[in-house]
N, C-alpha and C positions, 0 to 999 in steps of 0.2 A: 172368787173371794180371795185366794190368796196373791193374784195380781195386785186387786184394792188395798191391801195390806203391806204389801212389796211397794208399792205408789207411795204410800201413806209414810213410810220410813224414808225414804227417798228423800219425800219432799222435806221431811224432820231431820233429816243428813243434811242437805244445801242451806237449810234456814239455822240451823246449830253451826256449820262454816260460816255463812255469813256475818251470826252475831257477835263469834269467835274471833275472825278478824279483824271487824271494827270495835271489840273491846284491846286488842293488842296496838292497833293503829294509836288508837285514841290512845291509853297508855304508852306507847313512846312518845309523842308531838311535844317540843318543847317551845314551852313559850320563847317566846321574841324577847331579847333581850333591850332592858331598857337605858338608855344612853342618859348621865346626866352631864348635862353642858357646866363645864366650870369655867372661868374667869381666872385669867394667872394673875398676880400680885406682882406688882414691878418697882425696883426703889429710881429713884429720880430725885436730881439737882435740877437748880435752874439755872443757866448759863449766868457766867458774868465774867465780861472781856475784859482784858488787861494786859498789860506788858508780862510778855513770860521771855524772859531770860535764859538765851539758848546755850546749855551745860553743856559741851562735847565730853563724854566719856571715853576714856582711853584707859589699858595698862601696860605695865612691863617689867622691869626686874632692875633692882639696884645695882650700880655699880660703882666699885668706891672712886673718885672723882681724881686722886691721886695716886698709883698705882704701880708701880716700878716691879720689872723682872730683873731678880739679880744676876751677874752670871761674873764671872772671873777673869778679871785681865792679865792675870799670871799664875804661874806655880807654881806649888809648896804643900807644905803639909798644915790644914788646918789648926790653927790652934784654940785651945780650952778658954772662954772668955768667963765674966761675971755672971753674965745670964748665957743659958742655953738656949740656942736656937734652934726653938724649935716653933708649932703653929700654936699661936694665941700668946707667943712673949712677947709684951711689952715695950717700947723704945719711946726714949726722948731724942729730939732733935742734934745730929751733933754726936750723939753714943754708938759707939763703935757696935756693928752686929757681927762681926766677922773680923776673924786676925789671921792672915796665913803667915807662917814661919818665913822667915826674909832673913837669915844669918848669912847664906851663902850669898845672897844680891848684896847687900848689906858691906860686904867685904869686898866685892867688888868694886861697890862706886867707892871705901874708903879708899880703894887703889888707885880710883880715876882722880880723887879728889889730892892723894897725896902730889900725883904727878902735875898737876894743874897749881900747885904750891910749887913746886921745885921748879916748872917753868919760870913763874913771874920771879922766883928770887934770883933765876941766873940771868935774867934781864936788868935788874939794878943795878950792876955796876955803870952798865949802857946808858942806863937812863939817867943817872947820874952825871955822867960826862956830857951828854947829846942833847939830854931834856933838864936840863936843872929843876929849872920851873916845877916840873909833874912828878918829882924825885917824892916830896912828902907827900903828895895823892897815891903814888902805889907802894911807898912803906906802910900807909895809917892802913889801906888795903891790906897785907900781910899782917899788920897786927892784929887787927879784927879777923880772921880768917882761922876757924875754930873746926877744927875736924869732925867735931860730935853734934854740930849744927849743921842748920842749912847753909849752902854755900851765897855768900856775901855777892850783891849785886854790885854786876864789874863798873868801877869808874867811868865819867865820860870823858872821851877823849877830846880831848883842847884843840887837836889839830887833825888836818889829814894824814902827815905826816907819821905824827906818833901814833894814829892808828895803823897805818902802812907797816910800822916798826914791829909794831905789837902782836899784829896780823901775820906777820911774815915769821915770827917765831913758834904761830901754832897754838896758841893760845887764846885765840879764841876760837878756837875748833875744840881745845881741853876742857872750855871754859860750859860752853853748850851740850859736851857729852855730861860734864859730871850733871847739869843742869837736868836734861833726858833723867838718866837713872835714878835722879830726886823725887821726880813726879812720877815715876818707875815705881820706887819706893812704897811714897804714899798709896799706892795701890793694894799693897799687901793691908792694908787698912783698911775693911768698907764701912762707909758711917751712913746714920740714918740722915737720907736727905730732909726728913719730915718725920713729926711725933706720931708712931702708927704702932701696927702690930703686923706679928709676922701671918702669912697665912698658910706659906707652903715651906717645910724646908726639905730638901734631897741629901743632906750630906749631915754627918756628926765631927766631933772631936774626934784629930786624928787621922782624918779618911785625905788621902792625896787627891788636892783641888789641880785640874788642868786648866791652862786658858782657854778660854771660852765657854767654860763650864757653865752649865745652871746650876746658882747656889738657894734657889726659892723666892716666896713672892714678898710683897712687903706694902701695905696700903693704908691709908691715912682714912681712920675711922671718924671723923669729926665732919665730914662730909662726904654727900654720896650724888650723885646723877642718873637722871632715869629716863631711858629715851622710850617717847610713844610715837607714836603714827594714828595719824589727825588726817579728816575728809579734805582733801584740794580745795573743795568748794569753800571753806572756810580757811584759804591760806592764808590770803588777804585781811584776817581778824586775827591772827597770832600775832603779839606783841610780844619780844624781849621786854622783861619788866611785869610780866602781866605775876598777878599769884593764883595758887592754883592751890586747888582741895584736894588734898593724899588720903587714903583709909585703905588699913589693909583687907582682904577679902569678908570678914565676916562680921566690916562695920563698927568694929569695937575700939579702934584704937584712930585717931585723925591725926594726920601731920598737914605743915602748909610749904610749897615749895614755889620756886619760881621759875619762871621760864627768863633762859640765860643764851638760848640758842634756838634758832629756826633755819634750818635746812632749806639753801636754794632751791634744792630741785628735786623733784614729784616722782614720783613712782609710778613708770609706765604701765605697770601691770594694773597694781593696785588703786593708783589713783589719791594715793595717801601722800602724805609730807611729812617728815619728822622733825621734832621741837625734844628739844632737851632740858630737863628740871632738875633743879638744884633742891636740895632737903638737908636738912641739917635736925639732930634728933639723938639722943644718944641710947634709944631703945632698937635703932634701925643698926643690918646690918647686910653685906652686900649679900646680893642672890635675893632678900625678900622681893614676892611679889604685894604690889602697889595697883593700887586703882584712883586713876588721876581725874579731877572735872573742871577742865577750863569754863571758865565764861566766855563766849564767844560775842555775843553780841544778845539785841533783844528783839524779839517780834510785838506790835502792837494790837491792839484789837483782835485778842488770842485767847486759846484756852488748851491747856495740858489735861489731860485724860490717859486712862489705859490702853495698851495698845488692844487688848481683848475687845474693845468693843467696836473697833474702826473694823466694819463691814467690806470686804477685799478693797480695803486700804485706802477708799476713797468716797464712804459715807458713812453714818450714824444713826443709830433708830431715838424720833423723841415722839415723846406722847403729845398729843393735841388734843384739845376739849377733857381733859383727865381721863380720857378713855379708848385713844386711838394711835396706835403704832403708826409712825410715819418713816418711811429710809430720807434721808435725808443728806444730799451728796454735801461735801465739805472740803475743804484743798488741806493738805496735809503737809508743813513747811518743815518737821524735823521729827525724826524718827531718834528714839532714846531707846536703851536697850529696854524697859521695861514702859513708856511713855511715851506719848505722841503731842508733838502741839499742831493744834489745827484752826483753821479759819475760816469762815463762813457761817456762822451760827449766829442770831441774834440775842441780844442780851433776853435773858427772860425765859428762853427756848426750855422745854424741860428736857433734859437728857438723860437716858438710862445709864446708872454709875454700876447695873451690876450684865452680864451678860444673860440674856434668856432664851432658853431651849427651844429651837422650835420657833422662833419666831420670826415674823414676816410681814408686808404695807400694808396694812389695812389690819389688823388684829385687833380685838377688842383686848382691854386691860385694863389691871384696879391699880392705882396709885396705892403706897402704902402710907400712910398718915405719918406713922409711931416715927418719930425722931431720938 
């Protein structure tokens, strides 16, 4: 009996596991997960070919077009002028920017100039006697012959002879030094070649200038020049004379400049060529950076696009039947930094104008309507 009994719980142990673990089974099993198929939404143009006008993008940095380094051809002790030179003063054409002290030169050439007077008067009695003739050409000479002026351009001489004469007493050797120490002179003077401003000065009132000094820079702000470097492959399309589209970096401001120069020869490394532009602008100032767009030339039976959508650089996805992703190869003739022109498309072709994730030949896709 109590085997029968021992049996009997047994079998109620195995059949109580059993039903134990296919309630825990059944309670974990997780459904299958249900997939719903979506359809991506695509925007699309429809092609149409035309001339696009090939822009070369370039930049670079202004520099003023006239530009002189000063430096000193003699020296002295700078003197105090009207205006102070210093960066950002002002000059007209012609206006002295600089005066070095010239007393002691100054005293010098009066002594080459008195001695070059005292020659020619101890030769008139000579001349007198030997040249009658030229006697009132080098008295009217001596009367015009002013010590506080420039010295007086020497007569010409009538003969060999009287030059021989004249020659042999040294006088024209006197005649040519005081001439030297004139334009000597004028050095202690510097004037502005051109109406500009200053941009650098090294020295103040007072400070002892040596020759060959640098006395600062000096550029003529009413024009400026801007060199870019332009693709080889389009050297052949740069025209002196061409105009060209200026804007400084963030598009807000436009100047129009010209191309005034082209560079013979090409850049072995780079492959480039530089072309030089003229701008004129009174808001521009040297050192801005500039972003230049020649017109080069035009392609025909084209179309400009982003470069986001040129598929490694040599096709395009358009939809066919309003429902079908197609790759479609296309020749690509100018790359823009932000643009591409390409060819090969038919007019009418619908092409994708926005880039889509994940996508691939054969894809299904919804056009979007909403314009």
């Amino acid at each position: 009996m109590r085997n029968i009994i021992l049996s009997i719980l047994g079998i109620l142990l195995i059949a109580g596991a059993i039903i134990l673990g296919n309630y825990f089974i059944d309670k974990n099993q997780r459904p299958k997960p249900k997939y719903k198929k979506t359809i991506k939404t695509v925007f699309v143009k429809n092609v149409e070919n035309k001339d696009i006008p090939i822009i070369l993008s370039a930049n670079g940095n202004l520099l003023a077009k006239n530009k002189i380094d000063i430096f000193s051809e003699v020296q002295g002790v700078l003197q105090p002028s009207n205006k102070s030179f210093k960066p950002g003063t002002r000059y007209f054409k012609g206006e002295t920017l600089l005066s070095i002290n010239s007393d002691e030169f100054m005293a010098s050439l009066q002594s080459q100039k008195s001695n070059l007077f005292n020659l020619i008067t101890s030769i008139l009695p000579d001349i007198r006697l030997d040249y009658t003739l030229e006697f009132k050409k080098w008295e009217s000479y001596l009367q015009s012959f002013d010590m506080s002026k420039t010295t007086p351009k020497f007569p010409l001489f009538s003969s060999d002879k009287e030059k021989y004469f004249v020659s042999g007493r040294g006088i024209l050797t006197a005649y040519y030094n005081v001439k030297n120490l004139e334009v000597r002179l004028s050095k202690h003077k510097i004037k502005a070649p051109f109406s500009g401003v200053v941009t650098e000065a090294l020295l103040s009132s007072g400070t002892l200038v040596r020759s060959g000094q640098k006395l600062g820079e000096f550029i003529d702000t009413s024009i400026y020049e801007m060199e870019v470097s332009i693709n080889a492959e389009f050297a052949d399309l740069l025209k002196v004379g061409n105009t060209v589209a200026l804007s400084n970096l963030n598009k807000s401001k436009k100047y129009t400049g010209i191309v005034v120069r082209v560079n013979g020869k090409i850049d072995q490394v780079s492959q480039t060529i530089n072309a030089y532009i003229d701008v004129k602008h009174p808001d521009l100032k040297e050192g801005m950076f500039l972003e230049a767009n020649l017109v080069a030339k035009s392609e025909s039976d084209a179309i400009e696009i982003s470069r986001k959508l040129l598929v490694d650089n040599k096709a395009v996805y358009t939809v066919k039947n309003d429902s079908i992703l197609f790759l479609v190869d296309v020749n690509p003739v100018y790359f823009g930094a932000e643009n591409v022109v390409i060819k090969g498309l038919k007019n009418n072709d619908k092409i994708l104008t926005q880039t889509l994730p994940g996508a691939f030949d054969g894809m299904i896709v919804k056009i979007n309507k909403n314009k």
